[in-house]
C-alpha positions as CSV (number, residue, x, y, z in Angstrom):
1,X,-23.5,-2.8,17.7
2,X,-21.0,-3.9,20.2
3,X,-17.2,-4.0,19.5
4,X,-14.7,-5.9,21.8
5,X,-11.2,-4.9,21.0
6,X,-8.7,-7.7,21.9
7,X,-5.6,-6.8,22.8
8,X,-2.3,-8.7,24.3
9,X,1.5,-9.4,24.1
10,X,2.6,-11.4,21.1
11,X,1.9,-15.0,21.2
12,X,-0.9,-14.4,24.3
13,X,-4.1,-15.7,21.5
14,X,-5.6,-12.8,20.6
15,X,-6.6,-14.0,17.0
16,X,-8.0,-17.8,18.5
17,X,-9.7,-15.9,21.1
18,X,-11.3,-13.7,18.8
19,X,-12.2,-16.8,16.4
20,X,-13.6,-19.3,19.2
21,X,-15.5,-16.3,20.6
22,X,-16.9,-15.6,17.6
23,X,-18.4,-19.1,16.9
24,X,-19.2,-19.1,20.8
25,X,-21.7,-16.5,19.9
26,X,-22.8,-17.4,17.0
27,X,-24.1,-20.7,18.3
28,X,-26.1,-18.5,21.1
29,X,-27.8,-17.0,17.9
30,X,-25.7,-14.1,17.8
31,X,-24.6,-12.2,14.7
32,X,-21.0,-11.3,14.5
33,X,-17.8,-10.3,12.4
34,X,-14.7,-10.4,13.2
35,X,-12.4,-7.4,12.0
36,X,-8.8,-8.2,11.2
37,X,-6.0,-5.0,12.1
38,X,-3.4,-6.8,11.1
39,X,-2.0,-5.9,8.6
40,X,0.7,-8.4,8.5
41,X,-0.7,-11.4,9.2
42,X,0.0,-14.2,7.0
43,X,-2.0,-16.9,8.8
44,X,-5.9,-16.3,10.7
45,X,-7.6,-19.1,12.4
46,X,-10.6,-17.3,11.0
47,X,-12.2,-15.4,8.0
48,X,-12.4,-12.0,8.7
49,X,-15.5,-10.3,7.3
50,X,-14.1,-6.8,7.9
51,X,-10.0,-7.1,6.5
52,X,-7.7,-4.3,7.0
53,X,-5.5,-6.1,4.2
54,X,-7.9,-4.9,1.8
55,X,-6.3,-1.2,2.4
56,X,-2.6,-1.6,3.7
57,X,-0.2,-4.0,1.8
58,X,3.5,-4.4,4.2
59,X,4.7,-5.7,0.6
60,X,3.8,-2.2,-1.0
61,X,5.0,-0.1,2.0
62,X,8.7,-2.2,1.2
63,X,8.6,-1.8,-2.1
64,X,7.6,1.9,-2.9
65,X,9.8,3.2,0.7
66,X,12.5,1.1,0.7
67,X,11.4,-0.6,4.2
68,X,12.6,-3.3,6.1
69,X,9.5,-6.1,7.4
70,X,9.5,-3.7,10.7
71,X,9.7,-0.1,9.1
72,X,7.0,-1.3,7.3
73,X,4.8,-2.5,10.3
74,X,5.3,0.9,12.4
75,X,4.3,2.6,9.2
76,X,1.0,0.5,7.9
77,X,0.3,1.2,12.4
78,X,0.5,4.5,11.4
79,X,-1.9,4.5,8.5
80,X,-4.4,2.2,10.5
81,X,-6.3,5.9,11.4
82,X,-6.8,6.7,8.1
83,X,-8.8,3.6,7.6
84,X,-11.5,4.0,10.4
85,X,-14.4,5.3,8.0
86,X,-13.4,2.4,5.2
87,X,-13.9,0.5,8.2
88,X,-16.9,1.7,10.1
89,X,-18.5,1.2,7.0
90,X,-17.8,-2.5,6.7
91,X,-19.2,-2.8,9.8
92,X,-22.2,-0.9,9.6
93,X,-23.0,-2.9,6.1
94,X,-22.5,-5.9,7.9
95,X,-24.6,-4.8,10.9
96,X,-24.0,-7.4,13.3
97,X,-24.5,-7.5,16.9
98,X,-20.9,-7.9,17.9
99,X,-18.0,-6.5,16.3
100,X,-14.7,-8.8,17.8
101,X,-11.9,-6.5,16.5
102,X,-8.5,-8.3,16.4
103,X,-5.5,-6.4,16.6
104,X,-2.1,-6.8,15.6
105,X,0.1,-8.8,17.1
106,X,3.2,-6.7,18.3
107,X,0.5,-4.8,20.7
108,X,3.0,-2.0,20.9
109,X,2.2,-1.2,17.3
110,X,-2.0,-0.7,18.3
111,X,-1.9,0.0,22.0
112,X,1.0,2.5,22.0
113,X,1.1,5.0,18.6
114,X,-1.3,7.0,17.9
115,X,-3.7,5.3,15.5
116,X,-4.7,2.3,17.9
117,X,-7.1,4.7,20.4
118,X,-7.8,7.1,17.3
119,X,-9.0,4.0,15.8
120,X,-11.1,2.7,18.5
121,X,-12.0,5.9,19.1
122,X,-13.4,7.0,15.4
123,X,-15.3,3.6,14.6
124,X,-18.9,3.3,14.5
125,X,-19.9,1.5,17.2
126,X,-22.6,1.8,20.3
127,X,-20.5,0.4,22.9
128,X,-16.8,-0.5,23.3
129,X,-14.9,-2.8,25.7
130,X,-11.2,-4.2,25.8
131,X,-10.4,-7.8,26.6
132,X,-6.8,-7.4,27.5
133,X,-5.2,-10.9,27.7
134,X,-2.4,-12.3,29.7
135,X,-0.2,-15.3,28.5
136,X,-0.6,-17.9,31.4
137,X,2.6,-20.0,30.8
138,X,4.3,-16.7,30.3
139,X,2.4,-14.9,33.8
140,X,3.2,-18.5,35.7
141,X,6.6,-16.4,36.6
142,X,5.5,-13.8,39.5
143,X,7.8,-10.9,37.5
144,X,6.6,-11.7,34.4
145,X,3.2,-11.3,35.9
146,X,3.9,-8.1,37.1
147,X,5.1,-6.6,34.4
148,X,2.1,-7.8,32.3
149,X,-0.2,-5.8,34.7
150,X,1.6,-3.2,34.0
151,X,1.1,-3.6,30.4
152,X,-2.7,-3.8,31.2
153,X,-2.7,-0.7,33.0
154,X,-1.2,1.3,30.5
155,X,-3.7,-0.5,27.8
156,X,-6.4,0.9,30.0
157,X,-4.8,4.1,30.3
158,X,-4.6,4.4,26.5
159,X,-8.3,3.3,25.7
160,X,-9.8,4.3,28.4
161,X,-12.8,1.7,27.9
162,X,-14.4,-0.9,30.1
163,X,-12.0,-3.9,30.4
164,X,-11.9,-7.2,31.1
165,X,-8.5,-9.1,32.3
166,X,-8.6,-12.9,30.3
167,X,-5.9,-15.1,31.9
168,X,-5.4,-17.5,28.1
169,X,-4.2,-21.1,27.6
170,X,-5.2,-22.5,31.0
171,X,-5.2,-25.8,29.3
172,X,-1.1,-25.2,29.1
173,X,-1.0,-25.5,33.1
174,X,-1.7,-27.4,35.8
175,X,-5.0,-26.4,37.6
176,X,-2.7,-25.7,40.9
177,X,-0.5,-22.8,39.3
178,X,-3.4,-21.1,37.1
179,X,-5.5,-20.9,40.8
180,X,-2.3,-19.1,41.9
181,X,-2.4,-17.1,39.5
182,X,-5.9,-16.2,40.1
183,X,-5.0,-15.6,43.6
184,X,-2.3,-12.8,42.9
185,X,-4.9,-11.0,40.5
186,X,-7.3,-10.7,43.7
187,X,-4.8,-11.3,46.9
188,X,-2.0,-8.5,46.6
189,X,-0.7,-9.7,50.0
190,X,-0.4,-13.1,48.5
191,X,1.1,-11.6,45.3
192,X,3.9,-9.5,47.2
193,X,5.1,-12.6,49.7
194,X,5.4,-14.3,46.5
195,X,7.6,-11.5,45.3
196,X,9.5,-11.3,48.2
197,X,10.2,-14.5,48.6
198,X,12.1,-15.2,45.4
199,X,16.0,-14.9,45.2
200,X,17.3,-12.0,43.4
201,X,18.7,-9.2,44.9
202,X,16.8,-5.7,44.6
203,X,14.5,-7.0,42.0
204,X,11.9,-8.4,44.5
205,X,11.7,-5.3,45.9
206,X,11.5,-3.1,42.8
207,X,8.8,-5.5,41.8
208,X,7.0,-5.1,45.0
209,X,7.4,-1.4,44.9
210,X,6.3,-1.1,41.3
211,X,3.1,-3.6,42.6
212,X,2.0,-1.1,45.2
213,X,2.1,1.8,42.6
214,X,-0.6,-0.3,40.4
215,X,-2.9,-1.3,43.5
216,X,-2.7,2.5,44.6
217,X,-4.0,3.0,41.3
218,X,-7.7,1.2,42.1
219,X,-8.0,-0.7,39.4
220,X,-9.8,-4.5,39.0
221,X,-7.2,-6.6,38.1
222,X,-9.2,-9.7,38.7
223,X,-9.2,-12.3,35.7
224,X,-11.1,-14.5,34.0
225,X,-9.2,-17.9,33.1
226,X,-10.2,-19.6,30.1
227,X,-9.0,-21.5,27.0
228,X,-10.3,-20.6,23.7
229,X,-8.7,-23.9,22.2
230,X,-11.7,-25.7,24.3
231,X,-13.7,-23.1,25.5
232,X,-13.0,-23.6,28.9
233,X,-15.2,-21.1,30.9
234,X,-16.4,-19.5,28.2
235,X,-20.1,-19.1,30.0
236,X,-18.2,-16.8,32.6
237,X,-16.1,-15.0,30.0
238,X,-19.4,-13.7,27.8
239,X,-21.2,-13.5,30.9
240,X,-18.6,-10.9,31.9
241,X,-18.5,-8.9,28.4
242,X,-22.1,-8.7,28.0
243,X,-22.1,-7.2,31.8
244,X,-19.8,-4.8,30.9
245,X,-21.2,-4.0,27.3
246,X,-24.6,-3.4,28.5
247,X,-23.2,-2.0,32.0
248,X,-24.4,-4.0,33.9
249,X,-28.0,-4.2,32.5
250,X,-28.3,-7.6,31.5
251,X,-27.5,-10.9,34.1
Protein backbone atom coordinates (compact mmCIF):
# COMPACT_ATOMS: atom_id res chain seq x y z
CA UNK A 1 0.00 0.00 0.00
CA UNK A 2 1.14 3.39 -0.92
CA UNK A 3 0.13 6.57 1.11
CA UNK A 4 0.57 10.17 -0.34
CA UNK A 5 0.20 12.62 2.33
CA UNK A 6 -0.97 16.10 0.91
CA UNK A 7 -0.04 18.83 2.49
CA UNK A 8 -0.25 22.85 1.85
CA UNK A 9 -1.18 26.40 3.21
CA UNK A 10 -4.91 27.01 3.65
CA UNK A 11 -6.94 27.49 0.63
CA UNK A 12 -3.83 25.89 -1.74
CA UNK A 13 -6.49 22.51 -2.79
CA UNK A 14 -5.36 19.92 -0.78
CA UNK A 15 -8.84 18.20 -0.35
CA UNK A 16 -9.79 18.67 -4.51
CA UNK A 17 -6.36 17.50 -5.20
CA UNK A 18 -6.80 14.56 -3.17
CA UNK A 19 -10.43 13.92 -4.64
CA UNK A 20 -9.52 14.37 -8.54
CA UNK A 21 -6.47 12.25 -7.83
CA UNK A 22 -8.29 9.78 -6.51
CA UNK A 23 -10.87 9.34 -9.39
CA UNK A 24 -7.67 9.90 -11.73
CA UNK A 25 -6.59 6.60 -10.43
CA UNK A 26 -9.33 4.90 -10.13
CA UNK A 27 -10.10 5.22 -13.88
CA UNK A 28 -6.36 3.70 -14.54
CA UNK A 29 -7.86 0.64 -12.56
CA UNK A 30 -6.42 1.55 -9.43
CA UNK A 31 -7.84 0.92 -6.00
CA UNK A 32 -7.86 3.78 -3.58
CA UNK A 33 -9.17 5.62 -0.34
CA UNK A 34 -8.96 8.65 0.63
CA UNK A 35 -8.33 9.32 4.43
CA UNK A 36 -9.78 12.52 5.85
CA UNK A 37 -7.48 14.29 9.01
CA UNK A 38 -9.57 16.89 9.37
CA UNK A 39 -11.12 16.94 11.88
CA UNK A 40 -12.93 20.11 11.33
CA UNK A 41 -14.07 20.02 8.19
CA UNK A 42 -17.55 20.78 7.50
CA UNK A 43 -17.56 20.37 3.69
CA UNK A 44 -15.33 17.46 1.41
CA UNK A 45 -15.41 17.35 -2.30
CA UNK A 46 -15.19 13.72 -1.60
CA UNK A 47 -16.32 10.67 0.60
CA UNK A 48 -13.71 9.67 2.71
CA UNK A 49 -13.49 5.91 3.26
CA UNK A 50 -11.07 6.30 6.13
CA UNK A 51 -12.76 9.47 8.52
CA UNK A 52 -10.89 10.87 11.35
CA UNK A 53 -14.44 12.36 12.43
CA UNK A 54 -15.42 9.08 13.47
CA UNK A 55 -12.86 9.62 16.52
CA UNK A 56 -12.42 13.40 17.21
CA UNK A 57 -15.57 15.70 17.53
CA UNK A 58 -14.26 19.89 17.70
CA UNK A 59 -18.05 20.16 19.10
CA UNK A 60 -17.11 17.67 22.04
CA UNK A 61 -13.62 19.06 22.67
CA UNK A 62 -15.86 22.80 23.15
CA UNK A 63 -18.28 21.41 25.04
CA UNK A 64 -16.63 19.17 27.77
CA UNK A 65 -13.19 21.90 27.92
CA UNK A 66 -14.65 24.94 27.56
CA UNK A 67 -12.85 25.72 24.06
CA UNK A 68 -12.97 28.31 21.65
CA UNK A 69 -13.30 26.83 17.58
CA UNK A 70 -9.26 27.14 17.67
CA UNK A 71 -8.41 25.71 21.24
CA UNK A 72 -10.29 23.01 20.03
CA UNK A 73 -8.45 22.52 16.66
CA UNK A 74 -4.79 22.59 18.34
CA UNK A 75 -6.25 20.10 20.73
CA UNK A 76 -8.12 17.43 18.37
CA UNK A 77 -4.09 18.06 16.26
CA UNK A 78 -2.99 16.86 19.31
CA UNK A 79 -4.98 13.77 19.72
CA UNK A 80 -4.58 12.94 15.92
CA UNK A 81 -1.41 10.44 17.35
CA UNK A 82 -3.60 8.58 19.37
CA UNK A 83 -5.65 7.59 16.41
CA UNK A 84 -2.90 5.98 14.10
CA UNK A 85 -3.77 2.28 14.91
CA UNK A 86 -7.75 3.08 14.63
CA UNK A 87 -6.50 4.25 11.48
CA UNK A 88 -4.00 1.85 10.13
CA UNK A 89 -6.58 -0.48 10.55
CA UNK A 90 -9.08 1.20 8.23
CA UNK A 91 -6.67 1.14 5.93
CA UNK A 92 -5.43 -2.27 6.07
CA UNK A 93 -9.32 -3.49 5.86
CA UNK A 94 -9.68 -1.53 3.05
CA UNK A 95 -6.48 -2.66 1.37
CA UNK A 96 -6.16 -0.56 -1.41
CA UNK A 97 -3.31 0.32 -3.56
CA UNK A 98 -3.08 3.95 -2.77
CA UNK A 99 -3.82 5.58 0.45
CA UNK A 100 -4.34 9.75 -0.55
CA UNK A 101 -4.25 11.06 3.11
CA UNK A 102 -5.78 14.61 3.32
CA UNK A 103 -4.73 16.74 6.01
CA UNK A 104 -6.11 19.48 7.69
CA UNK A 105 -6.34 22.57 6.46
CA UNK A 106 -4.33 25.15 8.86
CA UNK A 107 -1.08 22.96 7.83
CA UNK A 108 0.47 24.31 10.90
CA UNK A 109 -1.82 22.16 12.97
CA UNK A 110 -0.30 18.65 10.94
CA UNK A 111 3.06 19.75 9.62
CA UNK A 112 4.27 21.52 12.78
CA UNK A 113 3.04 19.67 16.40
CA UNK A 114 3.90 16.71 17.17
CA UNK A 115 1.23 14.26 15.97
CA UNK A 116 1.41 15.16 12.19
CA UNK A 117 5.03 13.16 11.63
CA UNK A 118 4.06 10.74 14.56
CA UNK A 119 1.13 10.09 12.50
CA UNK A 120 2.80 9.53 9.25
CA UNK A 121 5.21 7.99 10.97
CA UNK A 122 3.08 5.10 12.89
CA UNK A 123 0.56 4.25 10.01
CA UNK A 124 0.71 1.11 8.21
CA UNK A 125 1.81 1.67 5.02
CA UNK A 126 4.75 0.23 2.48
CA UNK A 127 5.78 3.39 1.06
CA UNK A 128 5.25 7.16 1.90
CA UNK A 129 5.57 10.28 -0.12
CA UNK A 130 4.46 14.04 0.48
CA UNK A 131 2.87 16.16 -2.24
CA UNK A 132 3.52 19.58 -0.77
CA UNK A 133 1.42 22.13 -2.72
CA UNK A 134 1.92 25.76 -3.53
CA UNK A 135 -1.04 28.21 -4.20
CA UNK A 136 -0.22 29.66 -7.70
CA UNK A 137 -2.28 32.96 -7.52
CA UNK A 138 -0.88 33.29 -4.10
CA UNK A 139 3.18 32.22 -5.37
CA UNK A 140 2.43 34.70 -8.62
CA UNK A 141 4.07 37.37 -6.01
CA UNK A 142 8.11 36.59 -5.95
CA UNK A 143 8.00 37.01 -1.80
CA UNK A 144 5.10 35.11 -1.42
CA UNK A 145 6.87 32.51 -3.36
CA UNK A 146 9.68 32.52 -1.30
CA UNK A 147 8.32 32.23 1.72
CA UNK A 148 6.22 29.27 0.48
CA UNK A 149 9.57 27.38 -0.22
CA UNK A 150 10.40 27.92 2.88
CA UNK A 151 7.26 26.43 4.12
CA UNK A 152 8.19 23.37 1.83
CA UNK A 153 11.42 23.01 3.28
CA UNK A 154 10.48 22.85 6.67
CA UNK A 155 7.56 20.31 5.53
CA UNK A 156 10.38 18.22 4.33
CA UNK A 157 12.41 18.75 7.21
CA UNK A 158 9.56 17.56 9.47
CA UNK A 159 8.55 14.29 7.38
CA UNK A 160 11.54 13.54 6.06
CA UNK A 161 9.80 11.56 3.12
CA UNK A 162 10.20 11.72 -0.69
CA UNK A 163 8.38 14.87 -1.93
CA UNK A 164 6.99 16.18 -4.78
CA UNK A 165 6.47 20.18 -5.22
CA UNK A 166 2.59 20.60 -7.08
CA UNK A 167 2.30 24.23 -8.28
CA UNK A 168 -2.16 24.17 -7.93
CA UNK A 169 -4.84 26.19 -9.79
CA UNK A 170 -2.86 26.91 -12.97
CA UNK A 171 -6.18 27.32 -14.58
CA UNK A 172 -6.40 30.69 -12.21
CA UNK A 173 -3.36 32.26 -14.36
CA UNK A 174 -2.30 33.11 -17.48
CA UNK A 175 0.06 30.51 -19.05
CA UNK A 176 2.81 33.44 -19.20
CA UNK A 177 3.13 33.95 -15.24
CA UNK A 178 2.68 30.12 -14.21
CA UNK A 179 5.93 29.48 -16.86
CA UNK A 180 7.54 32.09 -14.58
CA UNK A 181 6.86 30.54 -11.94
CA UNK A 182 8.18 27.38 -13.17
CA UNK A 183 11.29 29.15 -14.07
CA UNK A 184 12.09 30.46 -10.47
CA UNK A 185 11.54 26.77 -9.06
CA UNK A 186 14.49 25.66 -11.54
CA UNK A 187 16.45 29.17 -12.46
CA UNK A 188 17.61 30.66 -8.94
CA UNK A 189 19.43 33.31 -10.99
CA UNK A 190 16.23 34.11 -12.60
CA UNK A 191 14.43 33.96 -9.24
CA UNK A 192 16.90 36.37 -7.34
CA UNK A 193 16.90 39.26 -10.37
CA UNK A 194 13.32 38.96 -9.89
CA UNK A 195 13.88 39.70 -6.20
CA UNK A 196 16.12 42.27 -6.64
CA UNK A 197 14.42 44.05 -8.94
CA UNK A 198 11.33 44.87 -6.99
CA UNK A 199 10.91 48.14 -4.93
CA UNK A 200 11.11 47.80 -1.29
CA UNK A 201 13.87 48.67 0.68
CA UNK A 202 15.85 45.77 2.51
CA UNK A 203 13.22 43.26 1.87
CA UNK A 204 14.62 42.26 -1.56
CA UNK A 205 17.66 41.62 -0.09
CA UNK A 206 16.53 39.65 2.99
CA UNK A 207 14.57 37.67 0.49
CA UNK A 208 17.47 37.07 -1.61
CA UNK A 209 19.60 36.25 1.40
CA UNK A 210 16.97 33.91 2.86
CA UNK A 211 16.89 32.32 -1.06
CA UNK A 212 20.47 31.42 -0.98
CA UNK A 213 20.13 29.70 2.51
CA UNK A 214 17.37 27.23 0.82
CA UNK A 215 19.53 26.56 -2.55
CA UNK A 216 22.58 25.91 -0.19
CA UNK A 217 20.46 23.52 1.28
CA UNK A 218 20.40 21.08 -2.10
CA UNK A 219 17.10 20.49 -2.29
CA UNK A 220 14.67 19.86 -5.70
CA UNK A 221 12.48 22.61 -5.69
CA UNK A 222 11.31 21.97 -9.17
CA UNK A 223 7.37 21.74 -9.58
CA UNK A 224 4.88 20.12 -11.21
CA UNK A 225 1.93 22.58 -12.39
CA UNK A 226 -1.40 21.25 -12.62
CA UNK A 227 -5.09 21.85 -12.01
CA UNK A 228 -7.09 19.29 -10.17
CA UNK A 229 -10.34 21.19 -11.22
CA UNK A 230 -9.54 19.85 -14.91
CA UNK A 231 -6.85 17.67 -14.53
CA UNK A 232 -4.49 19.61 -16.24
CA UNK A 233 -1.18 17.54 -16.40
CA UNK A 234 -2.26 15.08 -14.43
CA UNK A 235 -0.16 12.28 -16.68
CA UNK A 236 3.07 14.12 -15.48
CA UNK A 237 1.87 14.55 -11.82
CA UNK A 238 1.17 10.46 -11.28
CA UNK A 239 3.93 9.82 -13.47
CA UNK A 240 6.08 11.72 -10.90
CA UNK A 241 4.45 9.98 -7.64
CA UNK A 242 4.63 6.59 -8.89
CA UNK A 243 8.54 7.38 -9.74
CA UNK A 244 9.00 8.38 -6.36
CA UNK A 245 6.78 5.67 -4.65
CA UNK A 246 8.38 2.92 -6.34
CA UNK A 247 11.86 4.82 -6.38
CA UNK A 248 12.33 5.11 -9.43
CA UNK A 249 11.44 1.49 -10.51
CA UNK A 250 8.58 1.94 -12.60
CA UNK A 251 8.68 4.54 -16.02
Amino acid sequence: MYGIFILGTAGCGKSLLASSLAEWLGRESKSVVIVNLDPGALRLPYFPQVDVRKYISLQELMEKYGLGPNGALIMAADLLADQAPRLSEEIAALNPEYAIIDTPGQMELFAFRVSGPYLARELSLDQKMVLYLFDAPFCSDPFNYVSNLFLSVAVHLRFTLPQVNVLTKMDLLSEQTIKTILQWSTVPGMLEATLLSQAGGSVPLLARDLLAAISRLRFDFSMIASSARYFTNFVNLVAAIERTLTRGEKE
